[in-house]
C-alpha positions in Angstrom: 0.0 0.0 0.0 0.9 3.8 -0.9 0.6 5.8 1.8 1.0 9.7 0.4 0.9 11.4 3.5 -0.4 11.1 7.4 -0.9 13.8 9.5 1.2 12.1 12.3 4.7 12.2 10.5 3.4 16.0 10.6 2.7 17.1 14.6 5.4 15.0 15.5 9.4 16.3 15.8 9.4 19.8 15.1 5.4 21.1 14.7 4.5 24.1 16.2 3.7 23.9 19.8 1.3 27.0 19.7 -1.2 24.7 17.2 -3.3 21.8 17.5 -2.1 18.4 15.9 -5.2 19.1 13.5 -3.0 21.6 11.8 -1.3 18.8 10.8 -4.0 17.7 8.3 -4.6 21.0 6.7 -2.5 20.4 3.8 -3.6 17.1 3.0 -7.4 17.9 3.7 -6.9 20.9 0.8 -5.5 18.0 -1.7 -8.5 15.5 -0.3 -10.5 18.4 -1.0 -10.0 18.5 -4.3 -9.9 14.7 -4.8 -13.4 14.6 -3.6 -14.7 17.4 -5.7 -13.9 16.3 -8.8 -15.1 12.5 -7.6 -11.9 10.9 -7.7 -12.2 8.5 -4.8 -11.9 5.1 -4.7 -15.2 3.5 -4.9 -14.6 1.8 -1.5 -14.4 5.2 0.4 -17.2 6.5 -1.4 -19.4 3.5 -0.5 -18.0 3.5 3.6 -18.0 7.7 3.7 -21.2 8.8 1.4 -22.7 11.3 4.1 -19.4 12.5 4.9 -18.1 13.0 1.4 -21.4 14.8 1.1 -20.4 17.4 4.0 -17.5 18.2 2.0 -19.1 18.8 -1.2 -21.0 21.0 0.5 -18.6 22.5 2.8 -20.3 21.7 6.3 -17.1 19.5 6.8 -13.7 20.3 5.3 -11.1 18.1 3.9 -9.0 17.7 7.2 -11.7 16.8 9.1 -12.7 13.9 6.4 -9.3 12.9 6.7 -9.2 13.1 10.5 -12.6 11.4 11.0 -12.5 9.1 8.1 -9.4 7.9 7.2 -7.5 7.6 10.8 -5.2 10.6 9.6 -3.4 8.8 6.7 -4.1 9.6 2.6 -3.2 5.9 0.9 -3.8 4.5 -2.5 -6.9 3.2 -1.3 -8.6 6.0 -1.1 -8.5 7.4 -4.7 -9.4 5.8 -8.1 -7.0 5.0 -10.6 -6.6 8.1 -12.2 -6.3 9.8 -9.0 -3.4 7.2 -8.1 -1.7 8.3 -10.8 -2.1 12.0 -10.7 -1.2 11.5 -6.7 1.9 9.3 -7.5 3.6 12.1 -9.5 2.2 15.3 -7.8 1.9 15.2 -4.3 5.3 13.5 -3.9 8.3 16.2 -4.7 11.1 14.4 -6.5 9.1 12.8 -9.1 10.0 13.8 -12.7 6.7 15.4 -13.1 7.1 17.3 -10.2 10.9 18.5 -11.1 9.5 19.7 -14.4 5.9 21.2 -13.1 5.7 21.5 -9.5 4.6 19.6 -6.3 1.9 19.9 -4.4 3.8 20.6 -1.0 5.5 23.7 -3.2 2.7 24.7 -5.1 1.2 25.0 -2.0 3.7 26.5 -0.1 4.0 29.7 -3.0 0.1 29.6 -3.0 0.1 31.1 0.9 3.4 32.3 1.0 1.6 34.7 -1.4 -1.5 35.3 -0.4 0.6 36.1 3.1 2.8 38.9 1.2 -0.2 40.1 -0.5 -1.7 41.1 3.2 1.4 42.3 4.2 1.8 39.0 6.7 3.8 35.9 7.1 3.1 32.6 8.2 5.2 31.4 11.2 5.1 28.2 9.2 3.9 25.7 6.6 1.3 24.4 9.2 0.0 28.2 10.4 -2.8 28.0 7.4 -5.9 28.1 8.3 -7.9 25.1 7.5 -11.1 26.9 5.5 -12.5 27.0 2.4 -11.2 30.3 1.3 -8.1 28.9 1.6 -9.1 25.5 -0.3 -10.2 28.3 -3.0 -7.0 29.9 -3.6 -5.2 26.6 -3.7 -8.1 24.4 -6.0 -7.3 26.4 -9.5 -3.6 25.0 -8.9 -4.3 21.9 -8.3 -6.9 22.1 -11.3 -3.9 23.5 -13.5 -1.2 20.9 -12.6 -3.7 18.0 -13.0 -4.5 19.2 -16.3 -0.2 19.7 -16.8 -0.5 16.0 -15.9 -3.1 15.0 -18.0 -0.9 16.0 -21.1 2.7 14.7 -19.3 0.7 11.2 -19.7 -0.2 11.7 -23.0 
């Protein structure tokens, strides 16, 4: 089994003491996010979470939560569908050769706040000080949409 991401390799070691270990989850909750939106789930979550993936289509539960509540903290293979594997495989880990030649999805979200924080005239103390909302899930969602569609085209 893949396992992407958990948010426990995340609040462990050096995490910010002054936030909760659900801060831990707000990255990979904005990548869920997305995932669910644009129904690339494995058809075994979506059979075991319908209500839930329900709450975050319409935004009465965010991503991290999902993640949190429904997957024991950890984003694997099993919970996206083959194309999602695929697009997951080569984003959302940095040193693949998509990722050398496009992006990641830890950079492209790092730039994403790192500008919206220069923009206000702030910075985050860290990669785990943004705020876990759906504003913040908008700013990031027309990257992901870009680099997915990047990816589409990589694969030919």
């Amino acid at each position: 089994m893949a396992k992407y991401d958990d948010a426990s390799w995340h609040y462990g070691g050096e995490f910010p003491e002054d936030l909760p270990v659900e801060s831990g989850a707000t990255h990979i909750g904005m990548f869920l996010t997305w995932c669910i939106n644009n129904n690339l789930l494995s058809e075994e979550l979506i059979e075991d979470s319908e209500k839930e993936i329900g709450s975050v289509k319409n935004r009465d539960m965010t991503g991290a939560e999902f993640l949190i509540d429904q997957c024991d903290e950890k984003f694997t293979e099993y919970d996206l569908n083959e194309q999602a594997n695929g697009f997951a495989k080569d984003y959302y880990t940095d040193d693949t050769d998509f990722a050398k030649k496009h992006n990641s999805f830890a950079n492209d979200y790092s730039e994403t706040f790192d500008r919206k924080a220069e923009e206000n005239d702030f910075e985050y103390a860290s990669f785990y000080h943004v705020e876990n909302t759906f504003e913040n899930y908008d700013l990031i969602k027309p990257v992901i949409d870009q680099r997915f569609e990047e990816w589409k085209e990589y694969k030919g």
